[in-house]
C-alpha positions as CSV (number, residue, x, y, z in Angstrom):
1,X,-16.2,19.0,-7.2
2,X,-13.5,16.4,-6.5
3,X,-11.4,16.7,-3.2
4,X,-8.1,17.4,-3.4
5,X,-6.9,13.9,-1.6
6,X,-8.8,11.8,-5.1
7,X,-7.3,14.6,-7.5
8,X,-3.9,13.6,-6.1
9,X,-4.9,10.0,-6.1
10,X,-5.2,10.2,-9.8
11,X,-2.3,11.7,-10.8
12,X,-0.3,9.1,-8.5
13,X,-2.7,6.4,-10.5
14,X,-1.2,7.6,-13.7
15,X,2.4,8.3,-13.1
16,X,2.7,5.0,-11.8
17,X,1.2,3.0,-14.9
18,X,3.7,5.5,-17.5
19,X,6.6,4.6,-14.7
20,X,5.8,1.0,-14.9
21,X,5.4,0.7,-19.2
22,X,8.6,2.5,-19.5
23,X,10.5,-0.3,-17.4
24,X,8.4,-3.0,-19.0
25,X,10.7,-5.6,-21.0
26,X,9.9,-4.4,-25.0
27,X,8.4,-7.7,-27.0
28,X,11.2,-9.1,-29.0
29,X,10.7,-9.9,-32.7
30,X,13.6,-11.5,-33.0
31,X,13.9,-15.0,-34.9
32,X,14.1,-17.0,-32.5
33,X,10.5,-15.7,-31.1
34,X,9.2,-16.4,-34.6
35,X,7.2,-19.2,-35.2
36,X,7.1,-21.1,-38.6
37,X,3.1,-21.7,-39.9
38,X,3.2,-25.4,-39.3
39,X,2.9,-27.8,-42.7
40,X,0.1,-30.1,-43.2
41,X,0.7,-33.3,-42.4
42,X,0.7,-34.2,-46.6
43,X,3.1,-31.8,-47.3
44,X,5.2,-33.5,-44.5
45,X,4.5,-37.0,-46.1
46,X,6.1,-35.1,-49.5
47,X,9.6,-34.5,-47.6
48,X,10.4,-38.3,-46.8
49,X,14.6,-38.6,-47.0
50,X,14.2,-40.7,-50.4
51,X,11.7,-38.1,-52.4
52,X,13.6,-36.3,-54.4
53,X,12.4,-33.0,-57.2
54,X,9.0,-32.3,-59.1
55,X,9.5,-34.6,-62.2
56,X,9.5,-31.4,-64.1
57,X,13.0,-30.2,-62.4
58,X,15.2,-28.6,-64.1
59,X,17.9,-31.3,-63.1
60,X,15.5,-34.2,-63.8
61,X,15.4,-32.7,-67.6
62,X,17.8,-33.4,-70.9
63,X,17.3,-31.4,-74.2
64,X,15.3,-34.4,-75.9
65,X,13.4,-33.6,-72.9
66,X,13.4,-29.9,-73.5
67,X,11.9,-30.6,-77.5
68,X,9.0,-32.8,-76.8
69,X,6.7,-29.7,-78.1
70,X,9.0,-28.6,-80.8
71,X,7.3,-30.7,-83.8
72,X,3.8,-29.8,-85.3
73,X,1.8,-33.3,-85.3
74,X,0.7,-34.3,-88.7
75,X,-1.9,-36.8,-88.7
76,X,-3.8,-36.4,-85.5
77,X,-7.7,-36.1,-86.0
78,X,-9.6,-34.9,-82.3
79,X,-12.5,-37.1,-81.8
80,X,-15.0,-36.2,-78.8
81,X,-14.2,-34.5,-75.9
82,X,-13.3,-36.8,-72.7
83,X,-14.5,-35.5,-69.1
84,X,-11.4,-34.4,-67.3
85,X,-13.0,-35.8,-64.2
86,X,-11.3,-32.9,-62.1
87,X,-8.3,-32.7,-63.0
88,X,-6.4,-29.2,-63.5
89,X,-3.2,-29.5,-64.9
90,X,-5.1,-29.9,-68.7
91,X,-6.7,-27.5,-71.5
92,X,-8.7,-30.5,-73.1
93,X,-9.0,-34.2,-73.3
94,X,-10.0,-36.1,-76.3
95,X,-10.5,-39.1,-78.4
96,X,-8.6,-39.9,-81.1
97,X,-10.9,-40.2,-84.6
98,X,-8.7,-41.9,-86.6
99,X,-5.9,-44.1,-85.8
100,X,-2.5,-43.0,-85.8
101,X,1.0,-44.2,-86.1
102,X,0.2,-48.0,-85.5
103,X,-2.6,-47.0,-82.3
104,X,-5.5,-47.7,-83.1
105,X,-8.2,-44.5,-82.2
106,X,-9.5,-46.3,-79.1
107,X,-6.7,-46.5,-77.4
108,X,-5.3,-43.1,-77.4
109,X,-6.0,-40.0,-75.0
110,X,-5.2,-36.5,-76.4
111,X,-4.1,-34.2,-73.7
112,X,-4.2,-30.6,-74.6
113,X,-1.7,-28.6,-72.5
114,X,-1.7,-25.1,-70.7
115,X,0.5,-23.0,-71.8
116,X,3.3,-22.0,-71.2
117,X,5.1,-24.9,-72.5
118,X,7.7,-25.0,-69.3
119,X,8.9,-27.8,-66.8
120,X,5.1,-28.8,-65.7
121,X,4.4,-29.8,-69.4
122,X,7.9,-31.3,-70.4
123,X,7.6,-33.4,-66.5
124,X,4.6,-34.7,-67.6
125,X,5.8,-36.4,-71.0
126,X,8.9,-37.8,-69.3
127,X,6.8,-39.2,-66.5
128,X,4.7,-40.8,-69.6
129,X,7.7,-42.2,-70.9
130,X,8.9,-43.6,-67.9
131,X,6.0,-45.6,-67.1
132,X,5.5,-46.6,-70.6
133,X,1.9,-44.7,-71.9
134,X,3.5,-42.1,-73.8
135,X,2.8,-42.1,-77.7
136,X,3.8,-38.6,-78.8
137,X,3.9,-35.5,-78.3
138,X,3.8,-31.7,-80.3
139,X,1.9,-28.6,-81.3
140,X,-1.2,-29.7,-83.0
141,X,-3.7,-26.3,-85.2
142,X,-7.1,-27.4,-83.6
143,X,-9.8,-27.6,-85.7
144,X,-12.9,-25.1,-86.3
145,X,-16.4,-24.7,-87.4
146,X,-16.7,-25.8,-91.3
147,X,-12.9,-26.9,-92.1
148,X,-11.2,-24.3,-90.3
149,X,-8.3,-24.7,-87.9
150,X,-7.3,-22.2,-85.5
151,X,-4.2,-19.6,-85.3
152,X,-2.2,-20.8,-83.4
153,X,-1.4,-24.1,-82.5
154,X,-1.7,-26.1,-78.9
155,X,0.5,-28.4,-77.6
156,X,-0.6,-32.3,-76.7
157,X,0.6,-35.1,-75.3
158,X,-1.0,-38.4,-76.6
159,X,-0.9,-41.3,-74.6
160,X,-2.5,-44.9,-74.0
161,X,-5.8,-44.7,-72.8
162,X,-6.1,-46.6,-69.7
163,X,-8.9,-48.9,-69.2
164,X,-12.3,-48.6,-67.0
165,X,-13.7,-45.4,-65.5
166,X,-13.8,-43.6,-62.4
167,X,-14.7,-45.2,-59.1
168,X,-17.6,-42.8,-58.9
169,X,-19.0,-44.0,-62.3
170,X,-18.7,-47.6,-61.5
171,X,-22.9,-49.8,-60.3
172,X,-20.8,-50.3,-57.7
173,X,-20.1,-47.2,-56.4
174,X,-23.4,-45.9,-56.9
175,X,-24.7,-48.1,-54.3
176,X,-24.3,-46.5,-50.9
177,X,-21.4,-46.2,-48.7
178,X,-21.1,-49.9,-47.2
179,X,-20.4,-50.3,-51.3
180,X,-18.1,-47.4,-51.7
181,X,-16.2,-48.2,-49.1
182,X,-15.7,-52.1,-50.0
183,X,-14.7,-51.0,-53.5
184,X,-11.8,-48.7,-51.9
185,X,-10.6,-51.6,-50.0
186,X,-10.4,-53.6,-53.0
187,X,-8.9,-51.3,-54.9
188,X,-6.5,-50.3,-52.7
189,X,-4.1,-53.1,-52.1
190,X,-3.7,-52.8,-56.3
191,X,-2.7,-49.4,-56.4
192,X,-0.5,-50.0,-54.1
193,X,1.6,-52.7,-56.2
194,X,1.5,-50.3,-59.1
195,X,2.6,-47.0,-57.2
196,X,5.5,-48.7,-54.9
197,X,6.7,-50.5,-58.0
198,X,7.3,-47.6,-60.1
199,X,8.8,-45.7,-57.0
200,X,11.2,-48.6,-56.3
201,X,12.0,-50.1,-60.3
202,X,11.6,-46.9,-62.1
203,X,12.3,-44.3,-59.4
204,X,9.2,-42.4,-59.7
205,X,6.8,-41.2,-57.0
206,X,3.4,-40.8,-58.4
207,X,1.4,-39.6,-55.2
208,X,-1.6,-37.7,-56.5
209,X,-3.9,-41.1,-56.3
210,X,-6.9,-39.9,-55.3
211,X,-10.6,-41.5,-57.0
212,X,-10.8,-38.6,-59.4
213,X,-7.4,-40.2,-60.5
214,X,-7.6,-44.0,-60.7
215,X,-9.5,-46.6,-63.7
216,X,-11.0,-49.3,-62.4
217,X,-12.8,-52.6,-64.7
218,X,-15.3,-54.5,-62.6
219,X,-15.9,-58.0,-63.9
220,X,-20.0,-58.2,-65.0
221,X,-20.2,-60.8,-63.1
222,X,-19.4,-60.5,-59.6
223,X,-18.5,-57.0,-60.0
224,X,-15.1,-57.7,-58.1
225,X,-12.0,-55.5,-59.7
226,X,-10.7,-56.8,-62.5
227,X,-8.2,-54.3,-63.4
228,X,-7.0,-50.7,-61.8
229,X,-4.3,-48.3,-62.5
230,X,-3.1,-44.7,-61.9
231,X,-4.1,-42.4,-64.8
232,X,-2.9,-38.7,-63.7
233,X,1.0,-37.9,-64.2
234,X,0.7,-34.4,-64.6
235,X,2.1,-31.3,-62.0
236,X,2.6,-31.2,-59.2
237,X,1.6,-35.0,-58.1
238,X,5.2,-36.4,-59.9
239,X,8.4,-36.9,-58.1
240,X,12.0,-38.1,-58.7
241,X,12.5,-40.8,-56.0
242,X,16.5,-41.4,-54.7
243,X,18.5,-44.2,-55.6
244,X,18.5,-45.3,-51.7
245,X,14.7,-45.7,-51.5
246,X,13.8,-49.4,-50.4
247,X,10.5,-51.2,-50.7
248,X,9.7,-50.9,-47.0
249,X,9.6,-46.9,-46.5
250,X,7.7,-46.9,-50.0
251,X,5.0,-48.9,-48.5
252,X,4.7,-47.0,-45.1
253,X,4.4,-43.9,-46.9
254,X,1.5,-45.5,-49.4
255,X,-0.7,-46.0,-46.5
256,X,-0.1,-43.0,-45.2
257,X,-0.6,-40.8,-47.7
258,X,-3.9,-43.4,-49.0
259,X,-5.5,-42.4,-45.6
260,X,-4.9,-38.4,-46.6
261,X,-6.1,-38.9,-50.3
262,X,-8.9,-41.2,-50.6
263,X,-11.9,-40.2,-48.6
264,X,-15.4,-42.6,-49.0
């Protein structure tokens, strides 16, 4: 049996802690105690003062813009599938078979779209036309086994096929790190020209230029770069840029965002 003095202590014990809780200051929820989930630092790189909309913005759009799918493509024969090396934004790549409208087969991508046909798809062919590699663009009936075609048609953008491959897929690259890395060096200085140009001439940001999304042609001889460019203008890597932009800020941010993107 307890004594009567630790009974009493008890029930002093847990008066006190009910007395004390019911005095306690309550937690406050109030905004001001909320804290925002902090951004990565490349969203924050996508928020510069002179980055303006997705490409695909309703305000960056006309109605030609609006009709680039309208059309059913007459003409177009698919060749072989392409590897998409990655990318998401897509429902097929191709070769052309036969040429078409003045292109000759070789030099012509066929992108198949997702659907819906919405502001990602329509971005994407006026992002094309900005920087000069669009060709066309419509719903095409894609063929079956033995002559068939199907249902219901796709839409596709066809564009100019950019020269080279892949980093990854380059003798180079294949080599070992200390190779890798010298290859990213080289290359990166080029991009650079390319994606600050088209920010600052052609106001457009094109900031999704990671390996998986840049052609490179390495000279037999030396194996030194020879040519590189940008190959991906689809959602969500395209932006408007602001008539105020200047060469300077465009630069800054390049390095910036190379450092976040392209990882040897």
């Amino acid at each position: 049996m307890y004594s009567t003095t630790y009974i009493l202590f008890l029930v002093w014990h847990i008066l006190s802690i009910f007395t004390t809780a019911s005095y306690a200051k309550p937690i406050s929820f109030s905004p001001q105690h909320l804290v925002e989930s902090p951004t990565s630092p490349e969203e924050d790189l996508l928020k510069q003062p002179w980055i303006g909309e997705l490409y695909g913005s309703d305000s960056n759009l006309n109605a030609e813009d609006k009709n680039a799918f309208k059309k059913t493509l007459q003409g177009v024969v698919l060749g072989a599938p392409l590897d998409a090396n990655g990318g998401g934004f897509n429902a097929g790549l191709y070769e052309l078979h036969e040429d078409y409208n003045g292109h000759k087969a070789g030099e012509v991508v066929v992108k198949c779209m997702p659907e819906p046909i919405d502001e990602k798809t329509w971005g994407e062919v006026k992002a094309l036309k900005t920087v000069d590699y669009f060709i066309d663009s419509g719903l095409l009936f894609k063929p079956k086994a033995h002559g068939q075609h199907e249902d219901k048609p796709t839409p596709v953008i066809l564009m100019k096929k950019i020269p080279g491959v892949i980093p990854a897929k380059t003798s180079l690259w294949k080599k070992g790190r200390v190779q890798k890395v010298k290859l990213a060096n080289a290359l990166k200085p080029k991009i650079k020209v390319e994606v600050v140009n088209w920010a600052v001439d052609k106001k457009i940001l094109v900031s999704d230029f990671h390996l998986k999304n840049i052609h490179v042609v390495l000279t037999e001889k030396d194996a030194t770069v020879e040519s590189v460019s940008v190959l991906d203008f689809g959602f969500p890597g395209v932006y408007t840029v602001k008539p105020t932009v200047n060469k300077p800020e465009v630069e800054e941010w390049f390095e910036k965002r190379w450092k976040e993107r392209v990882i040897v």
